[in-house]
C-alpha positions in Angstrom: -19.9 5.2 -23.1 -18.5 1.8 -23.5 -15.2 3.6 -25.0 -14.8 5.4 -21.7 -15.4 2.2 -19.3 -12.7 0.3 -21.5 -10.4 3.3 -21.2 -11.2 3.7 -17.6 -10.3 0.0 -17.1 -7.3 0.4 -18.9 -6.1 3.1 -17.0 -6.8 1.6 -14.0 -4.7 -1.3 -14.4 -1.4 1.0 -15.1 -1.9 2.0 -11.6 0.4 0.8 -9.1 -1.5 -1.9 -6.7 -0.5 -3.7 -3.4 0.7 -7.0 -4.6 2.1 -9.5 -1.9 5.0 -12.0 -3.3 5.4 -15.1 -1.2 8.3 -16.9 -1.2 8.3 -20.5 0.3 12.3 -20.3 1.1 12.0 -22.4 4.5 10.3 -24.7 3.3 12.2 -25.5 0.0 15.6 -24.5 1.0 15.8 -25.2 5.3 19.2 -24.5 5.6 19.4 -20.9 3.4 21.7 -18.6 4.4 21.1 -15.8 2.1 17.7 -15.1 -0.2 17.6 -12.3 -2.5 15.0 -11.7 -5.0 14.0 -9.1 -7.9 11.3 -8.4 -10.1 10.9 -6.3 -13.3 8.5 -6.3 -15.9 8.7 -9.1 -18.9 9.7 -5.7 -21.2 11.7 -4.0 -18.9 15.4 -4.2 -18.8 16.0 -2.8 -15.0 14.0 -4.7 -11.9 11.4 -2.4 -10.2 11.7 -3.8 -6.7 14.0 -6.0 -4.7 14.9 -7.8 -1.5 17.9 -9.7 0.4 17.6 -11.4 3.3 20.6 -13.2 5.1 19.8 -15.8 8.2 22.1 -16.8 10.9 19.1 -19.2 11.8 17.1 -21.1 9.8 14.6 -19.1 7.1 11.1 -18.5 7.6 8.5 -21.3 5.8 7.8 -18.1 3.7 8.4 -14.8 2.8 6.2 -12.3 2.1 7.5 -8.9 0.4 5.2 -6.4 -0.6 5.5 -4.2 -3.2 3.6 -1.2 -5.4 2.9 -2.7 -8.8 0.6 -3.0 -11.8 -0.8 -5.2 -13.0 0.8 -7.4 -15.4 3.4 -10.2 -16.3 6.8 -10.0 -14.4 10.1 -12.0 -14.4 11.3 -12.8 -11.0 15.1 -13.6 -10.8 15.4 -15.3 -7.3 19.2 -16.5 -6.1 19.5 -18.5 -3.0 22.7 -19.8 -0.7 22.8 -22.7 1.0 26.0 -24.0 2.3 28.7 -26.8 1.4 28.1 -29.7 3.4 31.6 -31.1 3.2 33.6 -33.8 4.7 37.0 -32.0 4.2 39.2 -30.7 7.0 40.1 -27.5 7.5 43.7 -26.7 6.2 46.2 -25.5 9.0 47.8 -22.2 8.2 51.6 -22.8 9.0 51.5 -18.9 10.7 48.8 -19.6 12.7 48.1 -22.9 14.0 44.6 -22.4 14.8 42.3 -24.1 12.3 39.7 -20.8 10.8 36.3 -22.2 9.2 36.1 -20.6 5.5 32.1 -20.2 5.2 31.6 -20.8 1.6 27.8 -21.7 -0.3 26.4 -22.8 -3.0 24.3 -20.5 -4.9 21.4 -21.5 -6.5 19.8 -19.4 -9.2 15.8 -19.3 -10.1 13.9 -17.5 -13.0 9.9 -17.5 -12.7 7.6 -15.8 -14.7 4.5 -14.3 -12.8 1.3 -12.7 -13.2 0.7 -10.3 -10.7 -3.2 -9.1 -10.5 -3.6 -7.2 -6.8 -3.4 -9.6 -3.2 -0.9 -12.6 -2.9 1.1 -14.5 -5.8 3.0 -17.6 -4.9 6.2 -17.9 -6.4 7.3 -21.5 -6.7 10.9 -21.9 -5.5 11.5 -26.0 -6.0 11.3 -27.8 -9.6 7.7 -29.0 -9.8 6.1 -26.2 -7.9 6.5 -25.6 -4.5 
């Protein structure tokens, strides 16, 4: 009996859940202009689930993607754009004397380690949390 209740239980957790990955992107990177995240298990090779967002305005305070998953530990790979502030002018192009804007970013890459267990996981974006 106690054989089939452990067995039960493992089987269970194989079993894809709703899990809920929040993101606070607003609220540690205001001015993001592209967010893309991916998750795979810590022994898998390929990601089991993504997302990309782009914003022409500025990012929610979080994100919340939901995905069908067991239970278990996963690596998160998270890569966010923010762009250049810069002081530099624009360079005139001796064709065309109009001045074009070249939107450029910088990309900022994150690596998290999670333990997903059904509901909502938080995954910390800045360096000492969230």
């Amino acid at each position: 009996m106690l054989g089939a209740v452990w067995g039960g239980g493992f089987v269970m957790r194989s079993f894809p859940h709703d899990q809920i990955l929040v993101f606070p992107v607003g609220s540690a990177f205001p001015n993001a202009l592209r967010f893309s995240a991916s998750w795979r298990r810590t022994d898998d090779k390929e990601p089991r689930g993504g997302v990309t967002l782009a914003f022409s305005t500025p990012p929610p305070l979080q994100i919340r993607q939901h995905a069908d998953l067991p239970n278990g530990d996963y690596m998160v790979s998270i890569e966010v754009v923010v762009p250049i502030s810069t002081t530099e002018k624009p360079t005139e192009n001796p064709q065309s004397p109009q001045l074009e804007p070249t939107p450029r970013g910088v990309q900022t890459n994150i690596e998290r380690r999670v333990t997903l267990l059904g509901g909502e996981t938080m995954v910390a974006l800045a360096a000492g949390g969230f």
